[in-house]
C-alpha positions in Angstrom: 0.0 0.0 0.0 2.8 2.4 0.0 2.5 3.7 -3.5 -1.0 4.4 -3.4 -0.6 5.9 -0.2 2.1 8.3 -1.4 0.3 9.0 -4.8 -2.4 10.0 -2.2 -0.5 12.9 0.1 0.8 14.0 -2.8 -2.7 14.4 -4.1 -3.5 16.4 -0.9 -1.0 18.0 0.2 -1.8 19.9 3.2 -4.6 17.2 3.6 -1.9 14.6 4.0 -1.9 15.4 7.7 -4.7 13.3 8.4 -2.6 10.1 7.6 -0.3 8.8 10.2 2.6 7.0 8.2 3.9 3.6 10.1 7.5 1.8 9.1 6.6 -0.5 5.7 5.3 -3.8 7.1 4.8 -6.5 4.4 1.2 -7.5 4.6 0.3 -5.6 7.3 -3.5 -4.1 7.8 -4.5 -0.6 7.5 -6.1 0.9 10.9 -9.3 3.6 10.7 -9.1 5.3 13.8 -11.7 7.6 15.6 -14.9 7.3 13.7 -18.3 7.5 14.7 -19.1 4.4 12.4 -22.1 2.6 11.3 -23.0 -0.1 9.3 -26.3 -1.8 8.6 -25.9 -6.4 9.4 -27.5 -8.9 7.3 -30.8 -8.6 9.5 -30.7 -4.9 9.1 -29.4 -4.1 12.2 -27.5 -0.9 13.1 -23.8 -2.3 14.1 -21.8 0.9 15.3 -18.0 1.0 15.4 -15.2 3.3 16.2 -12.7 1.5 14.0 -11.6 -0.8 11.4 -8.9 -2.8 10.3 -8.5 -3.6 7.1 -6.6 -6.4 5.6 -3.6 -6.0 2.9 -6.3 -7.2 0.1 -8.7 -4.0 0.9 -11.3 -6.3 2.6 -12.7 -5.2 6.3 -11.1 -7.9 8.5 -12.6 -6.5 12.5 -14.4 -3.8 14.0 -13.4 -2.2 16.5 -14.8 -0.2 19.7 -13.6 1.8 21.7 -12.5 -1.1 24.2 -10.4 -3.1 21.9 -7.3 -3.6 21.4 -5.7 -1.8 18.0 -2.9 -3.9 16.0 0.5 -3.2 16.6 1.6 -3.7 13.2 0.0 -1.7 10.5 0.6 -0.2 7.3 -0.9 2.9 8.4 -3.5 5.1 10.3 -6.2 7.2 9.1 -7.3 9.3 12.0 -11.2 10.3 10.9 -11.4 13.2 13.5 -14.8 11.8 14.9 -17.0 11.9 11.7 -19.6 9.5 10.7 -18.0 6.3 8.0 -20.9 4.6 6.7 -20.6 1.9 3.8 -20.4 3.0 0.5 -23.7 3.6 -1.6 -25.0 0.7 -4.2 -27.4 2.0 -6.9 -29.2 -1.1 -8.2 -30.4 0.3 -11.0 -28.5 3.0 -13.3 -27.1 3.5 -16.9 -23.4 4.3 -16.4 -22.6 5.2 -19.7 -25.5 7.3 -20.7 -24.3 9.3 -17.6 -21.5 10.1 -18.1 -22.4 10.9 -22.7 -25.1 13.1 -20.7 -22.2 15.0 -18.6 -20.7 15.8 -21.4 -23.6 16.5 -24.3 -26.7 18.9 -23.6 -28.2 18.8 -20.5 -31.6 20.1 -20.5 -32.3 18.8 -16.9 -33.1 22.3 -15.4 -34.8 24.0 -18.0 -38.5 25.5 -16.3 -40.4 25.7 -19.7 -40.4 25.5 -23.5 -38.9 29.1 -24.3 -36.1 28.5 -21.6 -35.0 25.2 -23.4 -35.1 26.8 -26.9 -32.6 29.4 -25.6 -30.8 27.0 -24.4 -30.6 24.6 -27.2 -29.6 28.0 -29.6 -26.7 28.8 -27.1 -25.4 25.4 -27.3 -25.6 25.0 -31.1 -23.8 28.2 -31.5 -21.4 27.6 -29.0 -20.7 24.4 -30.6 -20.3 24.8 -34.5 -18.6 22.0 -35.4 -21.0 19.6 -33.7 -22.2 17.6 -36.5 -25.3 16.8 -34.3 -26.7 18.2 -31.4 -27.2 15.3 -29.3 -28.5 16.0 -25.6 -31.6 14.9 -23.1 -33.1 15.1 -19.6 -36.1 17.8 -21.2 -39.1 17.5 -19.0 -42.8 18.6 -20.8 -44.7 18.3 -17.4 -41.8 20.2 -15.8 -42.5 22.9 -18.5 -45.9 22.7 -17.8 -47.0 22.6 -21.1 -49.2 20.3 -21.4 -48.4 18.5 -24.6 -45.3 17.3 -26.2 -42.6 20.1 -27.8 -42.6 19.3 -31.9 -40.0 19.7 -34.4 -41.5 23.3 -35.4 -40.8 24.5 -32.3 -37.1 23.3 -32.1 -36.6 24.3 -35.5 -36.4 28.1 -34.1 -33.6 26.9 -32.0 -32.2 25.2 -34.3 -32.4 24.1 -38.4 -29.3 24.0 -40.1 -28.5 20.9 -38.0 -29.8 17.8 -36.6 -30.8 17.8 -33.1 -32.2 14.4 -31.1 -32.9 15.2 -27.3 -34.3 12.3 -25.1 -36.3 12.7 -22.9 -35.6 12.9 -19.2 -36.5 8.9 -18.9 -35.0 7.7 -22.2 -38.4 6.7 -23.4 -38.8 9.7 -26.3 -37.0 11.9 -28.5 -37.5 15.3 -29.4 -36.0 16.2 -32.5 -35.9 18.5 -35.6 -36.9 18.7 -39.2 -33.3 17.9 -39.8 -32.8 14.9 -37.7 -35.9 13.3 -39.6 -34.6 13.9 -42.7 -31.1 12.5 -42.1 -33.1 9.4 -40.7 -35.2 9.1 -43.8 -38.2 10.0 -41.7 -41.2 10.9 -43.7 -44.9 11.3 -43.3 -45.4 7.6 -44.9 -42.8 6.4 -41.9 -44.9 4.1 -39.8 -44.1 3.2 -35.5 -43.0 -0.2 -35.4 -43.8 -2.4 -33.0 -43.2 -1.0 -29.0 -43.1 2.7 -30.5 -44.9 5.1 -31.6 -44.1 8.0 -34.2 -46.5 10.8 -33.1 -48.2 12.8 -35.4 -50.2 16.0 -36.2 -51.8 16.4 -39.8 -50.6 13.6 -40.8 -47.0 14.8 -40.2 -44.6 13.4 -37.4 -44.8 16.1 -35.0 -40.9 15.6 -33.6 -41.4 13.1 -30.7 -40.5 9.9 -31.1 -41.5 6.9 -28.0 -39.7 4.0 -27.4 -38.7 1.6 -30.4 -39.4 4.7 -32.7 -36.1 6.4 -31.2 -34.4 3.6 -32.8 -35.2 4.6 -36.2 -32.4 7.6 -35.8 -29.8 5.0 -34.2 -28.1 4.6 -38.0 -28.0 8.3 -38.5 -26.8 9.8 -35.8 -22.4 9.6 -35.8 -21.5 6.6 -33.2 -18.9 7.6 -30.1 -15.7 6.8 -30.8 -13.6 4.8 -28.4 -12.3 7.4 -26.8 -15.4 9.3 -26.1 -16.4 6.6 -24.6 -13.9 6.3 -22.0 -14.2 10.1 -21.7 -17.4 9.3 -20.8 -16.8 6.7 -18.7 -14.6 8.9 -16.7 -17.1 11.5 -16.1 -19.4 9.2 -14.6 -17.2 7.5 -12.1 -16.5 10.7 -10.9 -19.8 11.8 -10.2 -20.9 8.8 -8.7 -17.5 8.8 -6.5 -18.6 12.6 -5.3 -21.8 11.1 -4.8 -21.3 8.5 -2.6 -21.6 5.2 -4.9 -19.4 3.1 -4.9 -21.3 0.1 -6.5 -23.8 0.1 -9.4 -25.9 -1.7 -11.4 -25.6 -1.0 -14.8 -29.0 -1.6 -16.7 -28.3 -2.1 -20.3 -24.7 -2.7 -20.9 -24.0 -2.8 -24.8 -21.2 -4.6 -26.2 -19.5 -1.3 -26.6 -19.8 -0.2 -23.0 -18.3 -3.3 -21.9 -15.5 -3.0 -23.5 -15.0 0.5 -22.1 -15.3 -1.0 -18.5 -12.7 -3.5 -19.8 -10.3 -1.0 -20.9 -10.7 0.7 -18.2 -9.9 -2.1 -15.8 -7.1 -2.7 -18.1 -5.7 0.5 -17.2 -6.1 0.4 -13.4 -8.6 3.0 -14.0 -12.1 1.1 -13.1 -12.4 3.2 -9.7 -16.3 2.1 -9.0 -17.5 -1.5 -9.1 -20.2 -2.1 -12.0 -22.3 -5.0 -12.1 -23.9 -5.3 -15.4 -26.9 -6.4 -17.1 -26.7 -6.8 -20.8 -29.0 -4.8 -23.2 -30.8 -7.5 -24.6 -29.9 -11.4 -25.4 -27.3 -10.7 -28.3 -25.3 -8.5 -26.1 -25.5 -11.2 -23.1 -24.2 -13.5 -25.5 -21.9 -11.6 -26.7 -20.4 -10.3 -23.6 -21.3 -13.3 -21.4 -20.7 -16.4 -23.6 -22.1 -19.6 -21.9 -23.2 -17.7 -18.6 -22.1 -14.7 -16.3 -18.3 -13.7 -16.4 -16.3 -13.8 -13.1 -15.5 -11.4 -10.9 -12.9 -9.3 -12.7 -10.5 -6.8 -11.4 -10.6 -7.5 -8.0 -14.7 -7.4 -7.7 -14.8 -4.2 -9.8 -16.4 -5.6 -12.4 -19.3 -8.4 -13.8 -21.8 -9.5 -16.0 -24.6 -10.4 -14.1 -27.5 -11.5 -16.7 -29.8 -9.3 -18.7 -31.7 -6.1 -19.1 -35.1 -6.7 -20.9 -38.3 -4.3 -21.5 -42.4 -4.9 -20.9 -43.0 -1.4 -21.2 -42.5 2.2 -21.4 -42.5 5.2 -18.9 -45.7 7.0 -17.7 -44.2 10.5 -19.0 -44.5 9.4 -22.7 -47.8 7.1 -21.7 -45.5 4.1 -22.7 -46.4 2.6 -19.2 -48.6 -0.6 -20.3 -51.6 0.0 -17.9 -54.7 -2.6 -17.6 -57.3 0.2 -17.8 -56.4 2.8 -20.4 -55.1 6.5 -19.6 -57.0 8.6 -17.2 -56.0 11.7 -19.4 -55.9 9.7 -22.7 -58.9 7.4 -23.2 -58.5 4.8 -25.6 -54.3 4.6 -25.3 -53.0 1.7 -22.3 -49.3 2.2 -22.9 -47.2 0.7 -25.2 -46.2 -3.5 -25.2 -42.2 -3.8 -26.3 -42.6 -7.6 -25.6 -45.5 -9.8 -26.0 -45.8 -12.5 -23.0 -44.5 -15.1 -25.5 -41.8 -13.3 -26.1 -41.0 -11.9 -22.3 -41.1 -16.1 -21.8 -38.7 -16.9 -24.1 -36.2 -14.3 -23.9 -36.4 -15.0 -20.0 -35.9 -18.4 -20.8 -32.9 -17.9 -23.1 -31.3 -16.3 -20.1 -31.9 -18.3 -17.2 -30.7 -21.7 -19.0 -27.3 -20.4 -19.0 -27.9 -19.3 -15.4 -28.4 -15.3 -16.4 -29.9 -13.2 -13.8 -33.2 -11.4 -15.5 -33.7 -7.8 -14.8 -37.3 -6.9 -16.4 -38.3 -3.0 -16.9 -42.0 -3.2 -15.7 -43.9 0.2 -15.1 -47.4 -0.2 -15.6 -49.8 -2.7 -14.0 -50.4 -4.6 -16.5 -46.3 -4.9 -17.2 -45.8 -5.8 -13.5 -48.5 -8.4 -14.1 -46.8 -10.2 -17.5 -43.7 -10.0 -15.7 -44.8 -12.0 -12.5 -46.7 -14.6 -14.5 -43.8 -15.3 -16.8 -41.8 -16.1 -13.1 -44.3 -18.4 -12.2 -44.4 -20.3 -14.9 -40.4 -20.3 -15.8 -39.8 -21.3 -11.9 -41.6 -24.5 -12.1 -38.5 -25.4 -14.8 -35.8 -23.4 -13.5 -35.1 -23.8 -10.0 -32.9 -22.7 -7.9 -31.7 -18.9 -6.1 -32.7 -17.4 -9.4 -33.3 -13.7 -7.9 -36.2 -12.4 -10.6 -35.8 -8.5 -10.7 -38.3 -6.1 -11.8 -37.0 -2.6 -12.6 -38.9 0.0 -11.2 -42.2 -1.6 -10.3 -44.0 1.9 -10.3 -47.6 1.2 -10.7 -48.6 -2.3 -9.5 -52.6 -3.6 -8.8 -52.5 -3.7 -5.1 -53.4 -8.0 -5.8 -50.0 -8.2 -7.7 -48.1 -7.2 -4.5 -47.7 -10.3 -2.3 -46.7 -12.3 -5.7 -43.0 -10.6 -5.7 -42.4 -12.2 -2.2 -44.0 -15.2 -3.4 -42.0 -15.8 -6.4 -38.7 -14.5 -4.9 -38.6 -11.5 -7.2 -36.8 -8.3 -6.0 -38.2 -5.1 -6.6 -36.0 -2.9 -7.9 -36.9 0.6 -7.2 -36.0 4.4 -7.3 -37.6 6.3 -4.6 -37.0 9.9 -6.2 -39.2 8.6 -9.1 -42.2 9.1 -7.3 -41.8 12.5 -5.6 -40.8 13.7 -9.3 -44.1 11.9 -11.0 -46.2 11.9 -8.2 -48.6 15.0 -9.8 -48.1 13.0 -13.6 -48.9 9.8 -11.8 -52.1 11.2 -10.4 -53.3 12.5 -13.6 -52.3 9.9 -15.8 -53.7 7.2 -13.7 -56.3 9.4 -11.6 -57.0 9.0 -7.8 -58.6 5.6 -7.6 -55.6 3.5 -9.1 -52.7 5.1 -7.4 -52.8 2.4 -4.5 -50.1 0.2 -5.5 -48.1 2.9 -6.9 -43.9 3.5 -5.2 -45.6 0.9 -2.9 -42.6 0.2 -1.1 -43.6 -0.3 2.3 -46.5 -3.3 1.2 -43.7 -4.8 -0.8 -41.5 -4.6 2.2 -44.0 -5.8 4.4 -45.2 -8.6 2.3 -41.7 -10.3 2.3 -40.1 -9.0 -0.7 -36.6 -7.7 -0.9 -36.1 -3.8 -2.1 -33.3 -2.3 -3.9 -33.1 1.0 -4.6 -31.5 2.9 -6.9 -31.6 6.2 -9.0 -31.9 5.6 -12.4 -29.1 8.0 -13.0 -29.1 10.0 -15.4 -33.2 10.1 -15.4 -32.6 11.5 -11.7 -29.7 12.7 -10.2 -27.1 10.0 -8.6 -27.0 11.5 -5.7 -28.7 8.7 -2.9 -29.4 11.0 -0.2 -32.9 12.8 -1.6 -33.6 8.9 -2.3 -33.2 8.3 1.3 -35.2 11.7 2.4 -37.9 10.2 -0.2 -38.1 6.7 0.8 -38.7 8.4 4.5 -40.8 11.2 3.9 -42.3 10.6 0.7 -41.8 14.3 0.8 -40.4 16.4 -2.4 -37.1 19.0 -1.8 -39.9 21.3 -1.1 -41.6 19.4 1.4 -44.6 19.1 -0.5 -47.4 17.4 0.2 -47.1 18.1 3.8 -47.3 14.6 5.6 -46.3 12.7 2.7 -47.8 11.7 -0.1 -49.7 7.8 0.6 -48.0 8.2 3.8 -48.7 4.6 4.8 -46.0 3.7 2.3 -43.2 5.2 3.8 -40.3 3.6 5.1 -38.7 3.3 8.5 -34.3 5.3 8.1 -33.0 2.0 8.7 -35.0 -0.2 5.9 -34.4 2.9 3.2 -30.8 2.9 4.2 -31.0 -0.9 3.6 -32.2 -0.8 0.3 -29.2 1.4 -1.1 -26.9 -1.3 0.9 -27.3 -4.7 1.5 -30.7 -5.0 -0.5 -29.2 -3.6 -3.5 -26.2 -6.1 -3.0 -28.2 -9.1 -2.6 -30.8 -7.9 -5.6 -27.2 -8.7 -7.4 -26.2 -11.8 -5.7 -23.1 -10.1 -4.8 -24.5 -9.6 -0.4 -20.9 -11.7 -0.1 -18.6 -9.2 -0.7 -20.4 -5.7 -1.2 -23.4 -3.7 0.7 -22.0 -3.9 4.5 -18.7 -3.6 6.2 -17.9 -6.5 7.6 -15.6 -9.3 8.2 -14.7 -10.4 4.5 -16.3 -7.9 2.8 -14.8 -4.9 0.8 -13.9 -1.7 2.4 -15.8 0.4 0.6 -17.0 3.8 2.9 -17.8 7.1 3.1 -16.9 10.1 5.5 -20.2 12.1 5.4 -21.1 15.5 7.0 -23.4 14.5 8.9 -24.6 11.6 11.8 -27.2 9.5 8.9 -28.8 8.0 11.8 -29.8 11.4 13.8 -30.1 13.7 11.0 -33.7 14.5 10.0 -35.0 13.5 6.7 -34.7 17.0 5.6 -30.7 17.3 6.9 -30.4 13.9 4.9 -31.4 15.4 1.9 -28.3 18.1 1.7 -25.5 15.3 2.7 -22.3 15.5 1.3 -19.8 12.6 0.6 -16.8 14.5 2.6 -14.6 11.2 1.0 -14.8 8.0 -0.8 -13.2 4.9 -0.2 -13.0 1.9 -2.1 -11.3 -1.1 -0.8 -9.4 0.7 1.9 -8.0 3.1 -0.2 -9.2 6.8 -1.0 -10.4 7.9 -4.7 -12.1 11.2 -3.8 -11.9 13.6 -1.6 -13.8 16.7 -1.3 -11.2 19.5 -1.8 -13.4 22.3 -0.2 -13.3 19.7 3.0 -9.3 18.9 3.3 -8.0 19.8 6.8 -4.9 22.1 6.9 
């Protein structure tokens, strides 16, 4: 560890003062000193420490209190001054790589309305002339309060000499330009193929694009190259590291993003630990062969199994409901998979002992998805660990059948203070109670994991926390909560962003907790998580990041000296 560790004062500087430096000792174990620790057991139970020795391989070997003895021998000493360590962050559900493209391209994230986003759009065009695209997302309509969709008119003010494609704030639409459809061949004879929709207005497409329809753009619009990618890459492991997260599940991994994650391991420069999920069967096979990959890079990096879609997002009414739209009679969502199809390709996986990870928003999604378990766990048995991504809107029947079938719900809890005023007018105020149910899924035996869906929400997991507590938005709004009876006690929130995320990955052995034989992955936070109210909890900050015993961020405004 003595490399590291100098490459790390020298990082500092003054901040190297915090490190006490002990004679080189082959194999010795690091000592964290004087921290008001806390970590969550395998029951869920609060386990408080003051410090922690960790073991040459950057796994936690004891805990200590303030009555035991320290180890004589060490490689060195971090003194943490009395702040709270807590175990790293694990987001069970996020897209790495569209992250960190989205740090980089157009972010339309906090634009208020239509007009602002224009302007925006024409400052980033001209600031950006050589762009042969202009590629961004995170654009909001119900944040703009505008009632209806933005169309290709409307952006062609911004922006005409040019194509623009701008997706949506859930990835389930594209906004783009008159341009744009004409590089794509897009015409008023194009027709939505099957799990999207091209809309229209007179007959013409009107700029937005759901679903599979995005697709249509995929072979016009100029491919990253390699090294964008690992630019890319880059920018998202620093986020997350300033964030908190140190593990994440990454929903949709394409050939090409896996080998960024390889290169980057390659280079020693796989900071985070990803656990993928392939985007689709050819990519599982692809990347995974006859089954999951190993651990690789010393548990930085695996294919788990497979990232599949039922459905769309409520937003873009892509949501596959049972009873059609309360604000759009006749339209119940859009099906990207029949329940054949969801069968088979679920199927396909699990014979080669693939983990499934099914995107299921609407009722009626949820519902295919949990009948296709049942049937495919009479053939394939075993810990198979079903997942269901985001299990938003669920008929208040459906619940007990995830704890029945052994299926995780994998959820985001920021998701519902966003789309809690959309989910009451797209669904209306008699079918909401099954929605962000995560207390009844809790309580009926299911495991939760939560996540952030990063870049859809922020990667930040402390407003998740807040959420998951309060089910309160940043403006504490609606006073008391919103379904109040589905909120969660601190400790099971602050379990689903830890060990329940880390089991929801069969990976509870080595990730999720600190303890004997696990990795050392913590943070020094600001703040006590376990006293702070829900709305302190909400403005955390990650003071430093550790993975495996060893520091890759620090927060400079924070340093001591």
């Amino acid at each position: 560890m003595g490399g590291w560790l100098k490459q790390y004062g020298l990082a500092l500087c003054a901040g190297a003062a915090v490190f006490g430096l002990a004679p080189e000792v082959a194999h010795a174990d690091s000592l964290i000193e004087n921290v008001n620790g806390m970590t969550l057991d395998s029951a869920g139970q609060v386990v408080r420490f003051t410090g922690m020795v960790i073991d040459d391989e950057g796994r936690v070997k004891q805990l200590l209190d303030r009555r035991d003895k320290r180890p004589r021998e060490i490689d060195f000493q971090f003194d943490g001054k009395g702040r709270t360590l807590i175990p790293g962050f694990f987001d069970a559900h996020g897209h790495v790589m569209d992250m960190g493209f989205g740090a980089l391209t157009l972010d339309l994230s906090d634009t208020k309305s239509l007009a602002d986003a224009l302007a925006k759009i024409a400052r980033y065009a001209a600031d950006n002339p050589n762009r042969q695209w202009i590629i961004g997302g995170g654009w909001n309509q119900e944040t703009w309060g505008l009632g209806r969709f933005p169309t290709a008119a409307e952006l062609d003010t911004a922006v005409a000499d040019r194509p623009v494609f701008l997706s949506r704030v859930d990835g389930h639409a594209a906004w783009v330009n008159g341009a744009a459809m004409r590089a794509a061949g897009v015409t008023a004879a194009s027709k939505s193929p099957s799990g999207g929709n091209i809309m229209k207005a007179g007959g013409q497409p009107s700029g937005i694009f759901v679903d599979a329809a995005m697709d249509m753009f995929g072979d016009a619009i100029p491919a990253p190259r390699p090294v964008e990618r690992d630019l890319a890459l880059g920018k998202a492991q620093d986020i997350l590291l300033a964030n908190g997260v140190t593990s994440i599940g990454d929903m949709g991994t394409t050939m090409q993003d896996w080998q960024s994650f390889r290169r980057a391991g390659d280079k020693g420069q796989l900071k985070i630990r990803i656990i993928s999920y392939a985007s689709g069967i050819d990519d599982m096979i692809a990347i995974g062969g006859p089954g999951p990959s190993p651990w690789l890079y010393d548990d930085h990096l695996k294919l788990a199994g497979v990232k599949l879609y039922v459905d769309g997002a409520l937003g873009s009414r892509g949501a596959l409901l049972k009873q059609p739209y309360a604000d759009m009679p006749g339209e119940s969502g859009l099906a990207m998979l029949s329940p054949a199809q969801l069968k088979n390709k679920m199927s396909r996986a699990a014979m080669d002992g693939f983990q499934t990870a099914v995107h299921a928003i609407g009722d009626k999604a949820n519902d295919e998805v949990l009948s296709a378990i049942e049937e495919l766990r009479e053939t394939y048995k075993g810990d198979r660990r079903w997942r269901v991504e985001h299990a938003q809107i669920i008929d208040p029947l459906d619940i007990s059948r995830f704890a029945a079938t052994g299926t995780i719900a994998s959820m985001q809890p920021v998701h519902q203070t966003s789309d809690r005023l959309m989910a009451e007018a797209r669904l209306g105020g008699g079918r909401l109670q099954g929605a962000y149910a995560w207390k009844s899924l809790l309580g009926s035996g299911a495991v939760l994991a939560f996540g952030t869906d990063v870049p859809v929400e922020s990667s930040n997991p402390f407003p998740g926390l807040a959420a998951a507590m309060t089910r309160e938005d940043a403006a504490g709004q609606p006073f008391g909560g919103w379904m109040p009876a589905e909120r969660l006690s601190r400790e099971q929130a602050w379990q689903a962003y830890t060990t329940g995320a880390a089991r929801a990955a069969f990976a509870e052995d080595r990730l999720g907790s600190l303890e004997p034989g696990k990795r050392a992955d913590f943070l020094i936070i600001d703040q006590d998580i376990l006293l702070a109210p829900p709305a302190q909890i909400r403005t955390m900050q990650v003071l430093e990041t550790w993975i495996a015993g060893r520091p890759v961020f620090v927060r400079k405004a924070r340093i001591d000296g």
